[in-house]
C-alpha positions as CSV (number, residue, x, y, z in Angstrom):
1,X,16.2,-18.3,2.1
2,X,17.8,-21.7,2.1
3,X,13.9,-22.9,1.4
4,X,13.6,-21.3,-1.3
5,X,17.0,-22.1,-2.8
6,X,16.1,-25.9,-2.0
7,X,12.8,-26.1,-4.0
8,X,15.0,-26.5,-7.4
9,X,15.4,-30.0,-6.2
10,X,11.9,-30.6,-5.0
11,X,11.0,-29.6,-8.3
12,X,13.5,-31.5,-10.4
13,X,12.1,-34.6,-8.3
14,X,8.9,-34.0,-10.8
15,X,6.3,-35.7,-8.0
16,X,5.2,-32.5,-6.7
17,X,4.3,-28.9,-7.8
18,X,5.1,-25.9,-5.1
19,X,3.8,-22.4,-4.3
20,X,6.3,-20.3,-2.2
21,X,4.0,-17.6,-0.6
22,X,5.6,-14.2,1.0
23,X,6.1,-10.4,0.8
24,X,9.0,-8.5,-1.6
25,X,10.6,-7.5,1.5
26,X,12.4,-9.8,2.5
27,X,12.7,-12.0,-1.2
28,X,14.2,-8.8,-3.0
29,X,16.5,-8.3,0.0
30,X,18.0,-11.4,1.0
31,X,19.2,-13.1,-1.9
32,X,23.1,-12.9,-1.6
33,X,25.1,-15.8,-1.9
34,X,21.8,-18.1,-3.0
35,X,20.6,-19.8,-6.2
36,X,17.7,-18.2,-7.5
37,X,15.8,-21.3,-8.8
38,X,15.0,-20.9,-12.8
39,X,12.0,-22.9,-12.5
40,X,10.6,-19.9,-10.7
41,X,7.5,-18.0,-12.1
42,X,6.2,-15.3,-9.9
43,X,2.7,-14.4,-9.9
44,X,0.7,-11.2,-8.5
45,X,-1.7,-12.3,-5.7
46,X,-4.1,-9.6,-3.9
47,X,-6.2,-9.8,-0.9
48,X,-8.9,-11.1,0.2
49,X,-12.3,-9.7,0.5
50,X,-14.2,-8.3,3.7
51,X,-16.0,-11.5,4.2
52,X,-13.3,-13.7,4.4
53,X,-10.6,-10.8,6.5
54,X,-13.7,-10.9,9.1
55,X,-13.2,-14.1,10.2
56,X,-8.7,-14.3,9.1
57,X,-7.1,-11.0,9.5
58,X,-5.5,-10.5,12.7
59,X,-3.2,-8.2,14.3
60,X,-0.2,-10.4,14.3
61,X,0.0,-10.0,10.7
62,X,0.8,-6.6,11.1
63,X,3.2,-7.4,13.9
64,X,5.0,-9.6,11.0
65,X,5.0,-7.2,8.6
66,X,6.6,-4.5,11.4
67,X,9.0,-7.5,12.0
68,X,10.0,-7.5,8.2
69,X,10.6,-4.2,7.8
70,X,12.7,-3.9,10.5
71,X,15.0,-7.0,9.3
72,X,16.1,-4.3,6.5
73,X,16.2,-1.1,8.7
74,X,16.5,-1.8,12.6
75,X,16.1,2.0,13.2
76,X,12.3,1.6,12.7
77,X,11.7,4.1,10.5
78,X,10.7,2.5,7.6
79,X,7.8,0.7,10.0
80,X,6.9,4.6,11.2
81,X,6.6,5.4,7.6
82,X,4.4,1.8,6.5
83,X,2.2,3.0,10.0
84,X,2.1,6.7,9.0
85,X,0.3,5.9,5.4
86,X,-3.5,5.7,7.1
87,X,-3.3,8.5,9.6
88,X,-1.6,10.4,6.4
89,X,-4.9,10.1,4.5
90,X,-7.3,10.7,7.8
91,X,-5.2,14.0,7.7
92,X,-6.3,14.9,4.2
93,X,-2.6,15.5,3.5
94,X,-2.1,16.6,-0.3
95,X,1.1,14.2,-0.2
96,X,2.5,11.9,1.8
97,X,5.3,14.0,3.8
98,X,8.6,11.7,5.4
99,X,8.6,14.3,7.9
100,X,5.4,13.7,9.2
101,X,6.1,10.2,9.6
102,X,9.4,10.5,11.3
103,X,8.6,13.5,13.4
104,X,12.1,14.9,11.9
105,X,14.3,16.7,8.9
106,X,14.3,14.5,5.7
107,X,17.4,13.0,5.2
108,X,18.9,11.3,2.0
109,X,18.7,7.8,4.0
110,X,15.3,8.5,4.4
111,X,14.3,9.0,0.7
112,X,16.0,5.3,0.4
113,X,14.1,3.8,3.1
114,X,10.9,5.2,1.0
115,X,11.8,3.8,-1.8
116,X,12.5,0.0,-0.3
117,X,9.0,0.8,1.4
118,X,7.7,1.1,-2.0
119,X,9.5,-1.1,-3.5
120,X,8.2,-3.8,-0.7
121,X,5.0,-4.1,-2.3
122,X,3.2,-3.3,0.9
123,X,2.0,0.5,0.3
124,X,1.1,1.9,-3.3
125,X,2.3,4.7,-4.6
126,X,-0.3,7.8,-6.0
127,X,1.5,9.6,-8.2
128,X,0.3,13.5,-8.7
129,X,0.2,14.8,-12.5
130,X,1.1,18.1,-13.8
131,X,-1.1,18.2,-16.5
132,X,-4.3,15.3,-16.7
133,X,-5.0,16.5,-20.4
134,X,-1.5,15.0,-21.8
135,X,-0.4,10.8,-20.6
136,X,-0.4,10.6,-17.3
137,X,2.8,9.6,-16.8
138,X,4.7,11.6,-18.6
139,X,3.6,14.7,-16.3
140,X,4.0,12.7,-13.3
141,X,5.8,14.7,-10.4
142,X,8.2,11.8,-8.8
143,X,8.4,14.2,-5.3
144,X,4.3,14.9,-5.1
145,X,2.6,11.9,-4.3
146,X,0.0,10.1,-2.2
147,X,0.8,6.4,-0.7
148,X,-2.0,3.7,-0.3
149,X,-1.6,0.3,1.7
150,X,-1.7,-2.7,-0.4
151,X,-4.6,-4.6,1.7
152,X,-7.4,-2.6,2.6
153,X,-8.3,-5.0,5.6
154,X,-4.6,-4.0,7.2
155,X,-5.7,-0.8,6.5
156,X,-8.7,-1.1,8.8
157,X,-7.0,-2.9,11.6
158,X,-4.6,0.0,11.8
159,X,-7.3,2.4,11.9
160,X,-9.1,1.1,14.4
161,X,-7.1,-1.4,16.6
162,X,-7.0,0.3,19.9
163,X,-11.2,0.3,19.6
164,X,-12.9,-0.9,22.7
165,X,-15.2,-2.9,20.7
166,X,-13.0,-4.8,18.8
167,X,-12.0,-5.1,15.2
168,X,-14.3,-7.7,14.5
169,X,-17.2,-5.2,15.4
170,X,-15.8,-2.9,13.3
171,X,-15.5,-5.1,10.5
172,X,-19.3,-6.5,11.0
173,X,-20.1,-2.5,11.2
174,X,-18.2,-1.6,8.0
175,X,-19.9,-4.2,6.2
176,X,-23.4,-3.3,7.2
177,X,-23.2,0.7,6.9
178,X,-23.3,1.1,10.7
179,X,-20.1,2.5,11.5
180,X,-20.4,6.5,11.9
181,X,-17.4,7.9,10.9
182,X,-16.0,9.5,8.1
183,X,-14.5,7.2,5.9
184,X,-13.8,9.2,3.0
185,X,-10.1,8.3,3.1
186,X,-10.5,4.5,3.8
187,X,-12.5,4.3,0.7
188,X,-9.9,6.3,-1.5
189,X,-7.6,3.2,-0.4
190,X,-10.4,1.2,-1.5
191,X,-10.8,2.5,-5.1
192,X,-6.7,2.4,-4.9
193,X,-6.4,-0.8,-4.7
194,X,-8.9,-1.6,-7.0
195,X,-7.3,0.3,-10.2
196,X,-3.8,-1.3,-9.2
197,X,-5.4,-5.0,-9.1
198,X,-6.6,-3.7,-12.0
199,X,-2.9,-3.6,-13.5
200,X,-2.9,0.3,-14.1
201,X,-1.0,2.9,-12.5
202,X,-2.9,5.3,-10.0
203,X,-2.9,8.7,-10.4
204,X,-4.7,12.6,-9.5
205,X,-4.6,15.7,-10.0
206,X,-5.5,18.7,-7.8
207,X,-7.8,21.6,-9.1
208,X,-8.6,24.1,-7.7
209,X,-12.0,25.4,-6.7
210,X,-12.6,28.6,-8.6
211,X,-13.3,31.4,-6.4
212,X,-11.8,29.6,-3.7
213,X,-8.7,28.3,-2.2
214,X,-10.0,24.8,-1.4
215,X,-8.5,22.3,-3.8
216,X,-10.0,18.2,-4.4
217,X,-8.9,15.5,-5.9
218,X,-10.5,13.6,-8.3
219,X,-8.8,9.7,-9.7
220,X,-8.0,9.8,-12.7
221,X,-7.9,5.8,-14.5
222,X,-4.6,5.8,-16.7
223,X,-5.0,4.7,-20.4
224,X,-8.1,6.6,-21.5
225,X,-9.1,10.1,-20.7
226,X,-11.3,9.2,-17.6
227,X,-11.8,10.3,-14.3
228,X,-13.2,7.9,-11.6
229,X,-15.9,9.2,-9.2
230,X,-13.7,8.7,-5.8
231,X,-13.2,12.0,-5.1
232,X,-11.7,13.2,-1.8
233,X,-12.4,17.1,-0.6
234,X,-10.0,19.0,1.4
């Protein structure tokens, strides 16, 4: 932090400009007894395309991240609950569950260690609505939600790590419709993180089948009264 605290004089030297690059984790956590540099303007940046995370993403990335997260909980479990989010969605859960990601009883703590997840930037929350036929966010349920990783290639490397191919292969796979799997849930994160690059909100609903107990899902884009074609059966 004492980098980022000494930029205000790189920047009053006028030679140079600077871009300081990182995750919310750590910035939104560690900034006691520093000087936040005014001359700061922080800017949104997303990730990059399959082409490029073929050849860049790698698995000490994640290893990083894992490393953040436990810099601001050293019990581990916000990492269980950042590694929980894909194996949440293979499940078809109707909402993420703590429980499931910690293997015990929700606890107060835990609800905080959610929200600094959150917060992080690194996973995107999917809020359920009450009622889709009234703005979206003012039938939001805050406890009934879905979470979504921030960088779909992440999200592949998580899914499919411990592959004896390799992730490369996977990702050469992906790319050319080869892979034979269901990936109904990797393209959910997909649409995700397209509507929140977007700069909306991400929403659904859950209706159920008539004449049945099944329930899906369909995304619903915030702003106008339309629902996107993702749609995830379960």
């Amino acid at each position: 932090m004492s980098a980022r605290q000494a930029i205000k004089h790189l920047v009053k030297d006028g030679r140079y400009d600077y871009i300081e690059t990182g995750s919310l984790i750590s910035i939104k956590k560690n900034v006691k007894d520093i000087l936040i540099p005014s001359e700061e303007h922080k800017i949104h940046v997303y990730p990059m395309d399959y082409e490029e995370l073929v050849d860049k993403v790698k698995c000490e990335i994640l290893e990083l991240y894992y490393d953040d997260l436990k810099k601001i909980d050293a019990s581990g479990r916000i990492s269980d609950m950042y590694k929980s989010v894909p194996c949440q969605l293979a499940a078809k859960k109707k909402h993420y569950a703590i429980t499931t990601a910690n293997g015990k009883q929700k606890t107060r703590k835990d609800e905080e260690r959610l929200f600094e997840l959150i917060e992080s930037g690194l996973v995107l929350p999917c809020y359920n609505v009450l009622n889709p036929g009234v703005s979206l966010s003012q039938t939001k349920d805050m406890n009934c939600f879905k979470l979504y990783l921030s960088d779909i290639g992440l999200f592949t490397t998580m899914l499919f790590n411990d592959t004896q191919n390799g992730i490369e292969d996977i990702y050469k796979k992906l790319l050319s419709d080869a892979l034979t799997a269901d990936l109904g849930y990797l393209y959910e994160n997909v649409v995700a993180q397209a509507i929140k690059a977007s700069g909306r909100d991400l929403y659904y609903h859950t209706w159920k089948k008539e004449g049945s107990t099944h329930y899906f899902e369909d995304w619903i884009k915030g702003c106008v009264n339309l629902k996107l074609m993702a749609r995830c059966e379960i």
